[in-house]
ZAGU-28475 format. One line per field, with one value per residue: residue number from 1; residue in three letters; chain; x, y, z of N, C-alpha, C, O in turn. Coordinates in Angstrom, 2 decimals. Example, Ala and Ser with C-alpha at 12.3 -4.5 7.8 and 13.67 -1.06 7.14 Angstrom:
! residues 2
pos <- (1, 2) .
code <- (ala, ser) .
unit <- (A, A) .
n.east <- (13.19, 12.85) .
n.north <- (-5.69, -2.25) .
n.up <- (7.80, 7.08) .
ca.east <- (12.30, 13.67) .
ca.north <- (-4.50, -1.06) .
ca.up <- (7.80, 7.14) .
c.east <- (13.20, 12.90) .
c.north <- (-3.30, 0.03) .
c.up <- (7.80, 7.87) .
o.east <- (14.24, 13.41) .
o.north <- (-3.32, 1.14) .
o.up <- (8.46, 8.04) .
***
This chain:
! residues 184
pos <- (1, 2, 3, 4, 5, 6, 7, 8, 9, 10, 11, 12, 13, 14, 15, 16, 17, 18, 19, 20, 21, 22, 23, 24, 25, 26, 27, 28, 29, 30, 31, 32, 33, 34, 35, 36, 37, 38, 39, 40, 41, 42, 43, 44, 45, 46, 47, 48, 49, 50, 51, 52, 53, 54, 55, 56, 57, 58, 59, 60, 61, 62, 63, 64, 65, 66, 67, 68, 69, 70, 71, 72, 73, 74, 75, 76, 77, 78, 79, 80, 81, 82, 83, 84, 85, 86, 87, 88, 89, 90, 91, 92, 93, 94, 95, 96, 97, 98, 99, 100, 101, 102, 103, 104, 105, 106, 107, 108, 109, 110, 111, 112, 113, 114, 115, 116, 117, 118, 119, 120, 121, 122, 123, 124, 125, 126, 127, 128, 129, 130, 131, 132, 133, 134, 135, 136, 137, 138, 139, 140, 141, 142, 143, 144, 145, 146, 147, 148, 149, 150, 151, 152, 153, 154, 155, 156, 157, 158, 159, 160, 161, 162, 163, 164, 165, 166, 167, 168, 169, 170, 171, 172, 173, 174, 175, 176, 177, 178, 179, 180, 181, 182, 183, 184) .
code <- (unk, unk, unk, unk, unk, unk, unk, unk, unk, unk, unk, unk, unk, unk, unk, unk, unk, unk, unk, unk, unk, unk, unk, unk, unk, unk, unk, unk, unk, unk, unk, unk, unk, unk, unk, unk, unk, unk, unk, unk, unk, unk, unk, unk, unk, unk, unk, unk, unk, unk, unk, unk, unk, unk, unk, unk, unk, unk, unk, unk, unk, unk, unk, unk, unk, unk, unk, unk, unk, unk, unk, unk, unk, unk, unk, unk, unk, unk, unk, unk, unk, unk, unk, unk, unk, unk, unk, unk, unk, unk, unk, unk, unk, unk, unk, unk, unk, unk, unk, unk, unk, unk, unk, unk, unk, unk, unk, unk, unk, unk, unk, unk, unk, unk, unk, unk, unk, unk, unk, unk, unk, unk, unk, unk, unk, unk, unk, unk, unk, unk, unk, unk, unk, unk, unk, unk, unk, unk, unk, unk, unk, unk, unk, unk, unk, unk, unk, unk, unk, unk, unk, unk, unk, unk, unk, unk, unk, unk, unk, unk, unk, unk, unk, unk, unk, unk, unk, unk, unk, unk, unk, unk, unk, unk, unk, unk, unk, unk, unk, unk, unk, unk, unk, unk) .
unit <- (A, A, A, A, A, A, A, A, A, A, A, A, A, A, A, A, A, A, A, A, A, A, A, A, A, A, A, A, A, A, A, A, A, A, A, A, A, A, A, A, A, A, A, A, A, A, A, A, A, A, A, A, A, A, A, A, A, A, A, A, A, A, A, A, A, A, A, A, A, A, A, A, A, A, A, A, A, A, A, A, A, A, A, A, A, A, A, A, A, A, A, A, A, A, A, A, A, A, A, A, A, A, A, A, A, A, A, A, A, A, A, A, A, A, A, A, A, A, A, A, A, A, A, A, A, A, A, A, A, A, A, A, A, A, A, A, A, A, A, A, A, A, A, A, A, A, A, A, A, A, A, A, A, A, A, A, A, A, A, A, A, A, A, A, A, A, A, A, A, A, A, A, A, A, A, A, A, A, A, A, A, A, A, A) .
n.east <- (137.57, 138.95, 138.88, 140.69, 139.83, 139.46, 141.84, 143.57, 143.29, 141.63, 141.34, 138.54, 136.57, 138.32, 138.32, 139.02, 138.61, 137.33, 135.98, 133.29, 131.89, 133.53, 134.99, 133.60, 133.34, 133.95, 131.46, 129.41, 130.55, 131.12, 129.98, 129.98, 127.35, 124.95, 123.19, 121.01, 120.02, 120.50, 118.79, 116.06, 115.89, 115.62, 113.23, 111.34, 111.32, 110.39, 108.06, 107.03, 106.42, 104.90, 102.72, 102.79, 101.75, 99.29, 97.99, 98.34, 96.26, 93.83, 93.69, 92.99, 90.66, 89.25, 88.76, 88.63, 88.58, 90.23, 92.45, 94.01, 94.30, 95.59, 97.98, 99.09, 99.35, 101.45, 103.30, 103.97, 105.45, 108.28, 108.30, 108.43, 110.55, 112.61, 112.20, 112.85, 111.43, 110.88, 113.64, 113.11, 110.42, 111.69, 113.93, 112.08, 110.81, 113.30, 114.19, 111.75, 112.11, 114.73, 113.68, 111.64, 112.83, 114.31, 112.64, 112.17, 114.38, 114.40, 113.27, 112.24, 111.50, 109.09, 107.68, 107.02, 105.22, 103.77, 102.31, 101.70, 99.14, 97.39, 96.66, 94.88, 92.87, 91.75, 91.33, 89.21, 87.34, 87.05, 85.03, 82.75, 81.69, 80.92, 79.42, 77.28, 76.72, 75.89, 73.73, 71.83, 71.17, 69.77, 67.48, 66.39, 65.69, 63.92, 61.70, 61.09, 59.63, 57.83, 56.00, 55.12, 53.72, 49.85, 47.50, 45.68, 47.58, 48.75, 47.19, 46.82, 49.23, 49.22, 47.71, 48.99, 51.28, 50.23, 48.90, 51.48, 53.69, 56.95, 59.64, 62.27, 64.05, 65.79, 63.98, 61.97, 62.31, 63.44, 60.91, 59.16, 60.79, 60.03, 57.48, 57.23, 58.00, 55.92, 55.89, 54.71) .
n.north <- (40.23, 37.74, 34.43, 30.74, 29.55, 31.05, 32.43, 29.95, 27.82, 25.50, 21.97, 20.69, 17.42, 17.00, 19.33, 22.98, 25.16, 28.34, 28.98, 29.25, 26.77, 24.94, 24.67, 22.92, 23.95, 26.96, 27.56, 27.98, 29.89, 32.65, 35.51, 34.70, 34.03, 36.24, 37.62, 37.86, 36.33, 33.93, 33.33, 33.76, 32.63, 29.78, 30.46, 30.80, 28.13, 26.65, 27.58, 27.02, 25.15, 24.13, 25.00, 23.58, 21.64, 21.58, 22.44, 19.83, 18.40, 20.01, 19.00, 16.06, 16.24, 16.96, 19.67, 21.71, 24.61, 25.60, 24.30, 25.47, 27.69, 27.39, 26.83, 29.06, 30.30, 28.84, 29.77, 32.09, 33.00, 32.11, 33.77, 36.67, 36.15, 35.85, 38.60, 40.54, 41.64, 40.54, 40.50, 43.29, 43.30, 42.21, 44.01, 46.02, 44.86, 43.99, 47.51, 48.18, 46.67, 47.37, 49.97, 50.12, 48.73, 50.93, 52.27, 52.04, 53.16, 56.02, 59.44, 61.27, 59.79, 58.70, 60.84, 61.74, 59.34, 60.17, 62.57, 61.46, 59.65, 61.76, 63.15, 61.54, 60.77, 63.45, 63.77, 61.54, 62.63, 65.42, 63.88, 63.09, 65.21, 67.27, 65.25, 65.24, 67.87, 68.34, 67.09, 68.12, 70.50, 70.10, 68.44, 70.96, 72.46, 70.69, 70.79, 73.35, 73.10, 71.93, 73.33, 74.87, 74.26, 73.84, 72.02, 71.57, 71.46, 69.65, 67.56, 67.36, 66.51, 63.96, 62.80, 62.77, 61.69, 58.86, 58.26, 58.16, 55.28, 54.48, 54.94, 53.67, 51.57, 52.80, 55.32, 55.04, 54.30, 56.70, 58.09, 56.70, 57.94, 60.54, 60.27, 59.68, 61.19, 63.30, 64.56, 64.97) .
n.up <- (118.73, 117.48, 116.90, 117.18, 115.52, 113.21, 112.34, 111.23, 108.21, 107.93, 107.40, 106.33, 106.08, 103.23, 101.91, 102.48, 104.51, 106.01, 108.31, 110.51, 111.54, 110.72, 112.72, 115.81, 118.29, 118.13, 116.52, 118.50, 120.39, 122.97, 121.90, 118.97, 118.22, 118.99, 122.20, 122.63, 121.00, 121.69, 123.65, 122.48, 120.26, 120.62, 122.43, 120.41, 118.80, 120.98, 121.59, 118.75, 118.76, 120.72, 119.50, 117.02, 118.55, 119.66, 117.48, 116.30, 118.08, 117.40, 115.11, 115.14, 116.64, 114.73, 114.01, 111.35, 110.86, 113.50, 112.68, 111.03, 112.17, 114.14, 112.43, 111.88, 114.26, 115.15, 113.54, 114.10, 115.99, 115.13, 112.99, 113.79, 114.92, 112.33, 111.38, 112.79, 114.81, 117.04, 118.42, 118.60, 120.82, 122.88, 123.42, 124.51, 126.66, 127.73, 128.40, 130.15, 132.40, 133.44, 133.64, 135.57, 137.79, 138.68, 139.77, 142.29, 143.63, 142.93, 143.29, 141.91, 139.67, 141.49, 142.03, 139.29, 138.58, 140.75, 139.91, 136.96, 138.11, 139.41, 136.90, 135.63, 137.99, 137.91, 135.44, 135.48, 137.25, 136.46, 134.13, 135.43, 136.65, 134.49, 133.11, 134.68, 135.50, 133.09, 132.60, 134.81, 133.78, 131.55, 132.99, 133.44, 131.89, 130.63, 132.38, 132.52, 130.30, 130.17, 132.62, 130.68, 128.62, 127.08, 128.10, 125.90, 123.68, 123.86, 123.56, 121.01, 120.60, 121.00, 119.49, 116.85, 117.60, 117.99, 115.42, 113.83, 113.49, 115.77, 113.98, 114.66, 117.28, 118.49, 118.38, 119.60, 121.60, 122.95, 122.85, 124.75, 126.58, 126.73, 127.30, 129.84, 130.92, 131.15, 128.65, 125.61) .
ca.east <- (138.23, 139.25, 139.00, 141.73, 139.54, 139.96, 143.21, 143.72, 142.83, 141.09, 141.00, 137.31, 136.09, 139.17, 138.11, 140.25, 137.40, 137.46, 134.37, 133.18, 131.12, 134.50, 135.54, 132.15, 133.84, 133.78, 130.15, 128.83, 131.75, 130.55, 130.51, 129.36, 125.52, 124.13, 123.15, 119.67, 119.26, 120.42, 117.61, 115.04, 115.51, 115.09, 111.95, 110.81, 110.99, 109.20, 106.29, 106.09, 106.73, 103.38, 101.26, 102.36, 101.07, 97.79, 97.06, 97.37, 95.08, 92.75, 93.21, 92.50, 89.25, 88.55, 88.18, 89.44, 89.20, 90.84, 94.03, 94.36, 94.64, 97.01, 99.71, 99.19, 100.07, 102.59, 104.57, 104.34, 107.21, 109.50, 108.10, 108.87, 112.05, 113.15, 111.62, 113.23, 110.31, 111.05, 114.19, 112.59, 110.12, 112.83, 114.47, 111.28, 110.61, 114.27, 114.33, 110.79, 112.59, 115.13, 112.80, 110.97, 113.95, 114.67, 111.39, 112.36, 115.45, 114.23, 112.26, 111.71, 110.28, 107.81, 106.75, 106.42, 104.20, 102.34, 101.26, 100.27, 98.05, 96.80, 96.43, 93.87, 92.17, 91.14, 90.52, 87.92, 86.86, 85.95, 84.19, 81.80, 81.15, 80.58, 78.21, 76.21, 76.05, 74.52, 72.31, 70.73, 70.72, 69.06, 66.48, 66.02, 65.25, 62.69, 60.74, 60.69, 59.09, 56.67, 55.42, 54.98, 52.59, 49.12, 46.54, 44.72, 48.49, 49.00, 46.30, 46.88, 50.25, 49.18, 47.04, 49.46, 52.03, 49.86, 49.40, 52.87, 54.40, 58.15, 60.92, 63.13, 64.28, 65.87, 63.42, 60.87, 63.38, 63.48, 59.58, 59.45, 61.27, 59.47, 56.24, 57.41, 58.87, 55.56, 56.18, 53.85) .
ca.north <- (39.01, 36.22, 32.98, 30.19, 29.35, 32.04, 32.67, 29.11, 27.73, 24.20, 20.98, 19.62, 16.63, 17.24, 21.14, 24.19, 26.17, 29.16, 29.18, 29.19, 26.11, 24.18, 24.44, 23.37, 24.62, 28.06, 28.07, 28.75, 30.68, 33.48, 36.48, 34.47, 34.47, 37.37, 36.44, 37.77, 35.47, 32.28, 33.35, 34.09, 31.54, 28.47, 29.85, 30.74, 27.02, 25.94, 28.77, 26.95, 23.18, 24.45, 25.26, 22.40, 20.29, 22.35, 22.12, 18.26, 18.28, 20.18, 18.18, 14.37, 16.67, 17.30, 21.02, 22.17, 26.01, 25.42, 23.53, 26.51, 29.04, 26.83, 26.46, 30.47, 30.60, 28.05, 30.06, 33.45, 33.26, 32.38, 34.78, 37.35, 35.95, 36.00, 39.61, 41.23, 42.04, 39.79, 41.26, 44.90, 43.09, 41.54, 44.50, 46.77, 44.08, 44.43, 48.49, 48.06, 45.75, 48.24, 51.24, 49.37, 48.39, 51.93, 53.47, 52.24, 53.86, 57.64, 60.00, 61.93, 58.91, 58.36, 62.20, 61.65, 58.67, 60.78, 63.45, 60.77, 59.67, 63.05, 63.41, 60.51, 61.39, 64.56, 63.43, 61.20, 63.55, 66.00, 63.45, 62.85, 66.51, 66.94, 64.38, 65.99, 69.40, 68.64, 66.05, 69.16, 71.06, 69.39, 68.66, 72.22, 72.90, 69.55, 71.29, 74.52, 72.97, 71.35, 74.17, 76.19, 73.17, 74.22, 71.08, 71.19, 71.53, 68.40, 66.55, 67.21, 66.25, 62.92, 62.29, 62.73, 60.33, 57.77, 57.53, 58.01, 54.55, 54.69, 54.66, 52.08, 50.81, 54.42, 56.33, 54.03, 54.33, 58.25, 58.29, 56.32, 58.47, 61.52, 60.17, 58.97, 62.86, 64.12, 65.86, 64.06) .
ca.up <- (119.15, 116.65, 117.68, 116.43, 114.21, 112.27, 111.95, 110.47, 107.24, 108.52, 106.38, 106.80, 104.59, 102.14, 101.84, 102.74, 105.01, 106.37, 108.86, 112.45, 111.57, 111.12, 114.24, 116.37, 120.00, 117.86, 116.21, 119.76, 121.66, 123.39, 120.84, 117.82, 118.48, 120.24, 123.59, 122.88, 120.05, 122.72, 124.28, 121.81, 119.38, 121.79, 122.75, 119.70, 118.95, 122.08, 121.25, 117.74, 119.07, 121.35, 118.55, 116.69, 119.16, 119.66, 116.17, 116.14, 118.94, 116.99, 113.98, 115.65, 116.91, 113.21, 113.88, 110.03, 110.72, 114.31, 112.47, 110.25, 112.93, 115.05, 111.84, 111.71, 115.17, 115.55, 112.45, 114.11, 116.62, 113.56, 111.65, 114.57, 115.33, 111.59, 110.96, 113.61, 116.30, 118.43, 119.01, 119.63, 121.82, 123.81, 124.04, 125.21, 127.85, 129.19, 128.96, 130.83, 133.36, 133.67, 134.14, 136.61, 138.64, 139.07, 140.27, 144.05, 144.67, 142.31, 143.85, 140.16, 138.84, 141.84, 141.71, 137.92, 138.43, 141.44, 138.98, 136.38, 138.69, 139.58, 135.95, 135.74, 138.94, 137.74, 134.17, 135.74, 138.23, 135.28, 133.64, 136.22, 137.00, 132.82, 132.99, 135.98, 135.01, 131.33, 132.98, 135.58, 132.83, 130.54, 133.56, 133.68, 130.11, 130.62, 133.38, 132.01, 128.49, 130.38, 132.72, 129.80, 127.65, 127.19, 127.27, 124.20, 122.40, 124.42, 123.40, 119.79, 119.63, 121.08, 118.43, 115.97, 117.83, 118.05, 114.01, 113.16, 114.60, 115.66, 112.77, 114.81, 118.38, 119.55, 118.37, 120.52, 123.49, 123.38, 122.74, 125.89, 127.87, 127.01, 127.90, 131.24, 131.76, 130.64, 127.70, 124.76) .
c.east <- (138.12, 139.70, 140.05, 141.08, 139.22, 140.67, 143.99, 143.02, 142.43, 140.69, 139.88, 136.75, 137.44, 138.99, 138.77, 138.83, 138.09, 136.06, 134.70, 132.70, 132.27, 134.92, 134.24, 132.70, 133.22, 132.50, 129.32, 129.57, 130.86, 131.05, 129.92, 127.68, 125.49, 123.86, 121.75, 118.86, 119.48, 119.61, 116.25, 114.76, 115.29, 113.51, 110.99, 110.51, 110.64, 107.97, 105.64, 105.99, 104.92, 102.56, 101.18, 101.80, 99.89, 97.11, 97.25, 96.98, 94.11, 92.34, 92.91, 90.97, 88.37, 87.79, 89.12, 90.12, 90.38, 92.82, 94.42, 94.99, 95.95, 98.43, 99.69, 99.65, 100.99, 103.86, 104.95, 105.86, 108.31, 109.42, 108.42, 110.45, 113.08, 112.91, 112.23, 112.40, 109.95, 112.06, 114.04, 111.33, 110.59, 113.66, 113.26, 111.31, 111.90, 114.78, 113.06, 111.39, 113.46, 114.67, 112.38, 111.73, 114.36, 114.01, 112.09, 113.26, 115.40, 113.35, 111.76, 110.91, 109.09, 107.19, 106.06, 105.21, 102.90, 101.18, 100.77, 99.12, 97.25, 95.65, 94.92, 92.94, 91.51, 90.31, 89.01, 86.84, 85.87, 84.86, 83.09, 80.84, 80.61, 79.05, 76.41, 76.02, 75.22, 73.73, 71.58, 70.59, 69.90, 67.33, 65.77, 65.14, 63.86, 61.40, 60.23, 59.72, 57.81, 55.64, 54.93, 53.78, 51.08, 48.30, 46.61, 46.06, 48.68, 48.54, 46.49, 48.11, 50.28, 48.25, 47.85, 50.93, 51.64, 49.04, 50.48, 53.47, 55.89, 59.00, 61.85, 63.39, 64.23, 65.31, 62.08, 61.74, 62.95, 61.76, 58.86, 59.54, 60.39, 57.99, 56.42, 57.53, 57.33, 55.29, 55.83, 54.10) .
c.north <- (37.99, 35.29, 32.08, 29.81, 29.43, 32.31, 31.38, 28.55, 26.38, 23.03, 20.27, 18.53, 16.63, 18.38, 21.77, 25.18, 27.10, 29.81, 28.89, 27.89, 24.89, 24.01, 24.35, 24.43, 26.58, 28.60, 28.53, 28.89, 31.52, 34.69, 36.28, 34.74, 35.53, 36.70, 36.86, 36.51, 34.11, 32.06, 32.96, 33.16, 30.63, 28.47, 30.09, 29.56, 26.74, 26.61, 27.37, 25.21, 23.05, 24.30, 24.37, 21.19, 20.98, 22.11, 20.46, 17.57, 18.74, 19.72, 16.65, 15.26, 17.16, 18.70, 21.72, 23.65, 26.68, 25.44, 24.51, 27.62, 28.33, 26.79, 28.21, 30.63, 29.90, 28.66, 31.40, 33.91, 33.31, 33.39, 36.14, 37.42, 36.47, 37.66, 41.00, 41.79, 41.85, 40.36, 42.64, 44.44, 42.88, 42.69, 46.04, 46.10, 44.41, 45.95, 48.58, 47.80, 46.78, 49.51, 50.98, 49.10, 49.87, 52.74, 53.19, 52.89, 55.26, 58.35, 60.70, 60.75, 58.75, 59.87, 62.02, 60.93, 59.15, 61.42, 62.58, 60.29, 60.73, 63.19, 62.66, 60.78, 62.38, 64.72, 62.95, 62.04, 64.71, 65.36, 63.48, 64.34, 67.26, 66.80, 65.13, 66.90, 69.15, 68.29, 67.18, 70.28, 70.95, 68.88, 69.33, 72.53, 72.37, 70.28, 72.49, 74.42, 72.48, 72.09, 75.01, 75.63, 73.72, 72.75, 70.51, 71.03, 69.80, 67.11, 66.34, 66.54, 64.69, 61.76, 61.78, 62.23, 59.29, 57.32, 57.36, 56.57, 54.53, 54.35, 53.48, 52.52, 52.27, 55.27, 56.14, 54.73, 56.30, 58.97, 58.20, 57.23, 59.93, 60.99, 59.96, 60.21, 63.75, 64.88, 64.41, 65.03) .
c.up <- (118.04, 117.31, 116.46, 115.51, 113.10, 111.77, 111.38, 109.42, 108.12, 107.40, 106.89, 105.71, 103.58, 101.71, 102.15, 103.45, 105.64, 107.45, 110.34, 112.56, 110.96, 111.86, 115.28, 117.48, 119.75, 117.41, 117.40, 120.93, 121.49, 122.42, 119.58, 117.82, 119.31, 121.37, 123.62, 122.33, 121.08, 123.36, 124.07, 120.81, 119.95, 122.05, 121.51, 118.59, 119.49, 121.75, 120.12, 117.83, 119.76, 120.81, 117.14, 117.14, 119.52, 118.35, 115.96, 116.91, 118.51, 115.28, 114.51, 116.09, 115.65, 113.08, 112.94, 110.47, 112.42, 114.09, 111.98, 110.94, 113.91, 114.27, 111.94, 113.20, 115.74, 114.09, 113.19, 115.05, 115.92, 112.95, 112.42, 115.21, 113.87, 110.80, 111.62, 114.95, 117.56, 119.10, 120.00, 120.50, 123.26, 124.60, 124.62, 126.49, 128.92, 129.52, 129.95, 132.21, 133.81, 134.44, 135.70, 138.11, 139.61, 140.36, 142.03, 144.58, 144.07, 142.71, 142.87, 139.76, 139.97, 141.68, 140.21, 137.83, 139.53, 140.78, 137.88, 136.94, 138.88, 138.28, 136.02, 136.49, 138.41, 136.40, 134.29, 136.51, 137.64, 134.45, 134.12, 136.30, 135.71, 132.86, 133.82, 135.45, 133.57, 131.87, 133.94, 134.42, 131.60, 131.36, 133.73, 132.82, 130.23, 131.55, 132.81, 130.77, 128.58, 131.36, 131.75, 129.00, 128.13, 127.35, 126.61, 123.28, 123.04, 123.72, 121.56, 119.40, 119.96, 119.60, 117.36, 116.20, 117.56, 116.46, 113.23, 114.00, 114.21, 114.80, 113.20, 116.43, 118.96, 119.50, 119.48, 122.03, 123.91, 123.02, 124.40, 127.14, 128.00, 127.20, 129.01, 131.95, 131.56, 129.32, 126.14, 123.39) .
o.east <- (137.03, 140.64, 140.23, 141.70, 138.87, 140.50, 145.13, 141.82, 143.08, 139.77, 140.02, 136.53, 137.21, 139.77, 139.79, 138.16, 139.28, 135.41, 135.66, 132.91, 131.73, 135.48, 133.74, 132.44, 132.55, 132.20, 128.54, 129.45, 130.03, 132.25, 129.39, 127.09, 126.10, 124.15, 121.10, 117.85, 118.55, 119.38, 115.48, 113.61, 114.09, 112.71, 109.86, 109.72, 109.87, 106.90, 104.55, 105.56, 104.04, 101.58, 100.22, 101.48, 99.33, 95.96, 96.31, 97.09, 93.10, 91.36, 92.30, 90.01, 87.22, 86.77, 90.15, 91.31, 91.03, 93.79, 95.53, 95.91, 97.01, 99.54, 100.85, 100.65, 101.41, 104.93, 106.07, 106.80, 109.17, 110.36, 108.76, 111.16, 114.05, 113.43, 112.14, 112.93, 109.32, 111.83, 114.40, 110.99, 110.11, 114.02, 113.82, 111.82, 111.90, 115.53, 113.43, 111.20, 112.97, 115.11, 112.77, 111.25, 114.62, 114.43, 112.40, 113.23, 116.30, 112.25, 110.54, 109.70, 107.98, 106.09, 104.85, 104.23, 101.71, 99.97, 99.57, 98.07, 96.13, 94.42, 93.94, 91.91, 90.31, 89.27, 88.00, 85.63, 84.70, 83.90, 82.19, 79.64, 79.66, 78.06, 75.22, 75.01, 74.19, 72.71, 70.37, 69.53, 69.52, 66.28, 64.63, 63.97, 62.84, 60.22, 59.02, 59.12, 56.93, 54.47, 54.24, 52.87, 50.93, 48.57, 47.15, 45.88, 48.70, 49.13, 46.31, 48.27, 51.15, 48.27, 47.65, 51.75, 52.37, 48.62, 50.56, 53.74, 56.31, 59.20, 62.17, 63.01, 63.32, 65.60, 61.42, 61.55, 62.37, 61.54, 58.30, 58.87, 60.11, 57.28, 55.31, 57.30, 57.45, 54.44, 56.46, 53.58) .
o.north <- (37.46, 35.24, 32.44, 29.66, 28.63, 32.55, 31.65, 28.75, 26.29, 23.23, 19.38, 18.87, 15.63, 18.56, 21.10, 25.86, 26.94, 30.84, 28.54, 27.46, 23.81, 22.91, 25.42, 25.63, 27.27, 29.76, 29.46, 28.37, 31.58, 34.87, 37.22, 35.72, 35.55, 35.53, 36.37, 35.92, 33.31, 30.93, 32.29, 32.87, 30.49, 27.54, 29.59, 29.75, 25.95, 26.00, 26.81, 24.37, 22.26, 23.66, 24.29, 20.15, 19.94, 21.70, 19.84, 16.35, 18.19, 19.92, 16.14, 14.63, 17.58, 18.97, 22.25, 23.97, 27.72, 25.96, 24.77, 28.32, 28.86, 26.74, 28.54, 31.34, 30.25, 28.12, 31.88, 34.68, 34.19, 33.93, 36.99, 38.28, 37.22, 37.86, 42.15, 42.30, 42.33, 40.80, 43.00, 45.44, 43.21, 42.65, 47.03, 46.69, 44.80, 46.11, 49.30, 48.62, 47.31, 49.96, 51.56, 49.25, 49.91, 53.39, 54.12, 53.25, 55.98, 57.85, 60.77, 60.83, 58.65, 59.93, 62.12, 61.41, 58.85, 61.23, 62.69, 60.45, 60.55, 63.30, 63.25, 61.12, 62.12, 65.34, 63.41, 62.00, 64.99, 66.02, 63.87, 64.47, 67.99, 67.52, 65.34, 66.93, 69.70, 68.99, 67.09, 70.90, 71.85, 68.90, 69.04, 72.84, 73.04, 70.18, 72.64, 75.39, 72.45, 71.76, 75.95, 76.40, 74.02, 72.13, 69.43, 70.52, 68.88, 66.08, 65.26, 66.04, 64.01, 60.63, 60.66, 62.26, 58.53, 56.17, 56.66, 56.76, 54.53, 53.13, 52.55, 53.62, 52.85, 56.22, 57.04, 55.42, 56.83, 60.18, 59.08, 57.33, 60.42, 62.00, 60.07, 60.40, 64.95, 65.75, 63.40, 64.73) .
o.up <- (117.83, 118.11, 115.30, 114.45, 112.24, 110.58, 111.00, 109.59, 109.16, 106.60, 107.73, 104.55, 102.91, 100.77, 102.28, 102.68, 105.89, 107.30, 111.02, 113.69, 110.72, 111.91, 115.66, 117.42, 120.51, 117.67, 117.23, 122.04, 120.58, 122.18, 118.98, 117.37, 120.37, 121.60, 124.54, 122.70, 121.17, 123.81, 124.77, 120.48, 119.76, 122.03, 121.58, 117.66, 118.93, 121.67, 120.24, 117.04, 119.45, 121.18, 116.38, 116.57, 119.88, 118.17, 115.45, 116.87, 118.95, 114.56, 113.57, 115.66, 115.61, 112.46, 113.34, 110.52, 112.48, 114.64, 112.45, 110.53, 114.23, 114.79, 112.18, 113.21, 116.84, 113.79, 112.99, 114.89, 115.94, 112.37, 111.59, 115.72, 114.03, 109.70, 111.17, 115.94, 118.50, 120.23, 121.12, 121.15, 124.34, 125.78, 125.10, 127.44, 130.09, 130.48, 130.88, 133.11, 134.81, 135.49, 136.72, 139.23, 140.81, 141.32, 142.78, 145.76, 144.52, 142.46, 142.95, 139.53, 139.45, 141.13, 139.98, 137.26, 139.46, 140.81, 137.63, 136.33, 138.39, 138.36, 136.46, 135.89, 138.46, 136.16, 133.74, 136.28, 137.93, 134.06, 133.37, 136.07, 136.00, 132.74, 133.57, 134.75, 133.16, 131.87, 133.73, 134.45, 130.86, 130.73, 134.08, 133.02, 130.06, 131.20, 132.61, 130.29, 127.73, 131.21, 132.12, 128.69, 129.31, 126.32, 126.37, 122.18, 122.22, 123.42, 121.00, 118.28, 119.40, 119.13, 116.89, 115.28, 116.93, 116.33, 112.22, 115.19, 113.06, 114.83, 112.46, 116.84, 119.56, 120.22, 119.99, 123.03, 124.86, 122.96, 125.05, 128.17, 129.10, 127.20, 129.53, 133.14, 131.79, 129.18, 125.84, 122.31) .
***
């Protein structure tokens, strides 16, 4: 679609133009801007209008490394807007929105999201049961190591704990625990 103010040459100032930005009516007809960017740029001036007024709230509070981080985040919406990311944010958010919209009237997508759940469920489910079995197994081992201890080997190897002192924190911790279990 060409707009008329295209298809005429336009005298602006004493010039001969050829632009959309001679004719205002035409610099924002529907078609010229995207309609994401009518969106996206607006607020990506309010974002950075925000964090210029955050940072000179935290400059009258004379917090230097504060002001620093506020012009860094009062540039990033621009810098997202002019970079392109904002766009592919914009447009994740509205295939999201989309998706989302769907799930109530698809019975494939709620099965899909049944079995991810499932998935999860069972992920955790194994974890737990993991956890347990080493941990009785590892009890096992403990009992068995300590029925088997003679005494006198006992007594010696206390000796020769109690001049070595612990290398650092976890070795203390797991010293700890085997004295508490017995096993010296």
């Amino acid at each position: 679609m060409i707009h008329a103010c295209f298809t005429s040459i336009r005298v602006v100032r004493g010039s001969r133009v050829l632009s959309p930005i001679a004719c205002p009516s035409a610099a924002w007809h529907i078609g010229r801007m995207p309609a994401v960017d009518t969106v996206l740029l607006p607020l990506c001036v309010g974002l950075s209008l925000l964090g210029v007024i955050a940072t000179g709230i935290a400059w009258r509070r004379g917090n230097k490394g504060r002001v620093i981080q506020g012009v860094g985040l009062a540039l990033a919406p621009i810098a997202l807007y002019f970079s392109g990311l904002l766009r592919l944010l914009w447009n994740a958010a509205v295939a999201f929105g989309t998706w989302a919209s769907k799930i109530i009237f698809s019975p494939a997508v709620w099965f899909g999201l049944s079995l991810l759940g499932l998935c999860i469920v069972l992920w955790v489910v194994g974890g737990f049961i993991g956890r347990r079995s080493s941990a009785a197994k590892s009890n096992e081992v403990s009992a068995q190591s300590t029925s088997g201890a003679l005494p006198a080997k006992k007594a010696a190897g206390k000796q020769r704990r109690s001049q070595q002192p612990p290398i650092d924190e976890e070795m203390a911790e797991i010293e700890a625990l085997l004295k508490s279990r017995g096993i010296e």
